[in-house]
N, C-alpha and C positions, 0 to 999 in steps of 0.2 A: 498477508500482502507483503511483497517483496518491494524495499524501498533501494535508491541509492542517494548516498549524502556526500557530496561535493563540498567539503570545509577545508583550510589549510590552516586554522587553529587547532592545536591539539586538545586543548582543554577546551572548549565549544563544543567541538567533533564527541571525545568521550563522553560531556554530559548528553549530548543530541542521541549519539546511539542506547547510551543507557534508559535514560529514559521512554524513547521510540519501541525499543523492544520489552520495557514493561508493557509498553499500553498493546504489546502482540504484534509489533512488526520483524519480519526480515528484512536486517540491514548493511548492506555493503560499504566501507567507506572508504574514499580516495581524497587525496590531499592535491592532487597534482590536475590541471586542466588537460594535459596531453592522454596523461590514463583516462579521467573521464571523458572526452570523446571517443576514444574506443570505446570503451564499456560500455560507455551508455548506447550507442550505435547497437549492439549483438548481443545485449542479456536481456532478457524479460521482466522486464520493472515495473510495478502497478504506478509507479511513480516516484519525481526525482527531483533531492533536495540540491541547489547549484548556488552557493557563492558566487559571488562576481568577481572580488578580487585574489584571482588564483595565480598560484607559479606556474611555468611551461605553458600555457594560453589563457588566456581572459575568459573569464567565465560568459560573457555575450558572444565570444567567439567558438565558444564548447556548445551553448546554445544555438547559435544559427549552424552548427553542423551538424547539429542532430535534425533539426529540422527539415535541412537542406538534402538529409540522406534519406528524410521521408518516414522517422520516430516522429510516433505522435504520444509518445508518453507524456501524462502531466506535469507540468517542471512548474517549482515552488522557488521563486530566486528570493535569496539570503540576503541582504546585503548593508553597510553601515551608510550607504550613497542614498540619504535620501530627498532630494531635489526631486520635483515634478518631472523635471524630463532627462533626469537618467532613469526614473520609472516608464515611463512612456519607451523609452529607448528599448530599455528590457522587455517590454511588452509587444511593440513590433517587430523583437529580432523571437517572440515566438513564447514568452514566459507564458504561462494562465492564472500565477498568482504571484504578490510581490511582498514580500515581511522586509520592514526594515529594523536593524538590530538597533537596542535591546529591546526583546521580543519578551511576552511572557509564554514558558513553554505550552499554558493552557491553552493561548493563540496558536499556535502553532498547531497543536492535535486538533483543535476543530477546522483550520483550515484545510489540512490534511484529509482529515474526513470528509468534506463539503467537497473539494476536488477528486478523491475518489468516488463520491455517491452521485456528482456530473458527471465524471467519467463513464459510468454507467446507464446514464440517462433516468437520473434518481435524485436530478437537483432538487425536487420541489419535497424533496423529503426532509427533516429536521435531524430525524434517527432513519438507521438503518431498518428500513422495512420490508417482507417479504414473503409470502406461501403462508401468513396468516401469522407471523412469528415476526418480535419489535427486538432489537436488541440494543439493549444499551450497551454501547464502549464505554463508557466511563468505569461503571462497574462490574463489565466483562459477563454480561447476565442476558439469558433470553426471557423476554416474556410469552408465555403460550395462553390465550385467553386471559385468565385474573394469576395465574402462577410467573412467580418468578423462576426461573430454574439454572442452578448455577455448573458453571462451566469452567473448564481445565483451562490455561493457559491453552495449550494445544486443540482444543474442541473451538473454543474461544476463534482461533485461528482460523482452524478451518471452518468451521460454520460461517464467517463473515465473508470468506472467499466464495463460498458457496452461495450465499444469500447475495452476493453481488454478481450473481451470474445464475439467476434464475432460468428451470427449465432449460440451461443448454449442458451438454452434455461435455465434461469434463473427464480426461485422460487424469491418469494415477501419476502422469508422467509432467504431464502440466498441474498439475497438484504440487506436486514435487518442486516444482523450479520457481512458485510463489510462495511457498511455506516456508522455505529454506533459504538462510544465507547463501551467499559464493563459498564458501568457508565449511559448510556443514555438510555431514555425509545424507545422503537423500534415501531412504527407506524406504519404497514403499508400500511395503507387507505394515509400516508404521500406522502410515496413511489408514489402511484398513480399517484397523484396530480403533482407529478416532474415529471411523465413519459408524461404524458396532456399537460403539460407545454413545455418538449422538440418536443412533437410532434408538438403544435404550432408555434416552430423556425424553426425543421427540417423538416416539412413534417408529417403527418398521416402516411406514410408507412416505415418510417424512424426504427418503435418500435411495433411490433407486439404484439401481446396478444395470448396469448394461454389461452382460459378462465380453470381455477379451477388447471392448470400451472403455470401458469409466462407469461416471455417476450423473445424477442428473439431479438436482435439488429442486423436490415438487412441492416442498410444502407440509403444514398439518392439514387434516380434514374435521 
């Protein structure tokens, strides 16, 4: 899952991204609210982390113009403001969740996850669930039946992507642009190779191919 993180501390920002991409996300970061209104407007983001108090525009004002342009990505606002109705405030200019700092970064990855498994329409789930297969993020592990079965950083990645987009059929291309930073080169003969790889833990029918397509994630049997 491709994130974007809206911080203008340096040292917040470095731990946020460091630890975001141990637990498997792609992470884009910007310091400045003028960049993140572009950005966030025209990149494909599973979702997006937004401070409020930002240089070059106000973070409720990078907020209501994402909205205003008709992104519906999930936005997690950041912030040290916290009063009941500068929450509320952030909430009707369009937020879906509101952490006030200091956070504990455990908070933070479960709300994360809770917002993307809504996003999905996968609120009422606890864990990630799907085509017969439980994954826990915590420990980066599928369960199939009573086995545990463990996974690569990379498989990790993509199979959560996939498991959140049950049964539709996914471009190598839109693969590519949630796997991957802004920053990293996009492969995707890579792509492949991690879908080969999960078919050899899950099962060959686990991850269809639609050939000159993509992939379609059905499940074990």
């Amino acid at each position: 899952m491709r994130l974007l993180l809206v911080e203008d501390s340096v040292g917040l920002a470095d731990e946020l991204v460091a630890g975001l991409q141990r637990q498997g996300y792609a992470v884009d970061w910007l310091a400045d609210g003028r960049d993140a209104a572009r950005q966030g407007s025209c990149e494909p983001y599973d979702l997006m982390i937004l401070d409020l108090g930002l240089p070059g525009k106000p973070g409720l004002e990078v907020l209501r113009d994402w909205r205003a342009q008709g992104v519906a990505t999930p936005v997690l606002v950041l912030t040290a403001r916290a009063s009941w109705a500068e929450r509320i405030e952030g909430l009707k200019a369009g937020a879906d969740d509101y952490l006030c700092k200091p956070f504990h970064p455990e908070e933070l990855q479960l709300r994360i996850q809770a917002l993307l498994r809504r996003a999905h329409g996968l609120a009422n789930q606890p864990q990630l669930e799907a085509g017969g297969l439980l994954l826990d993020e915590a420990r980066q592990v599928v369960r199939c039946g009573a086995e545990d079965i463990e996974l690569t950083a990379a498989e990790f990645r993509l199979l959560r992507y996939l498991m959140l987009h049950p049964g539709q059929l996914l471009s190598k291309g839109q693969l590519a642009e949630h796997l991957y930073d802004g920053e990293t080169e996009r492969d995707s003969n890579v792509i492949e190779v991690h879908i080969n790889r999960l078919r050899g833990k899950l099962g060959r029918t686990a991850i269809e191919t639609r050939r000159g397509q993509g992939y379609r994630f059905a499940g074990v049997r």
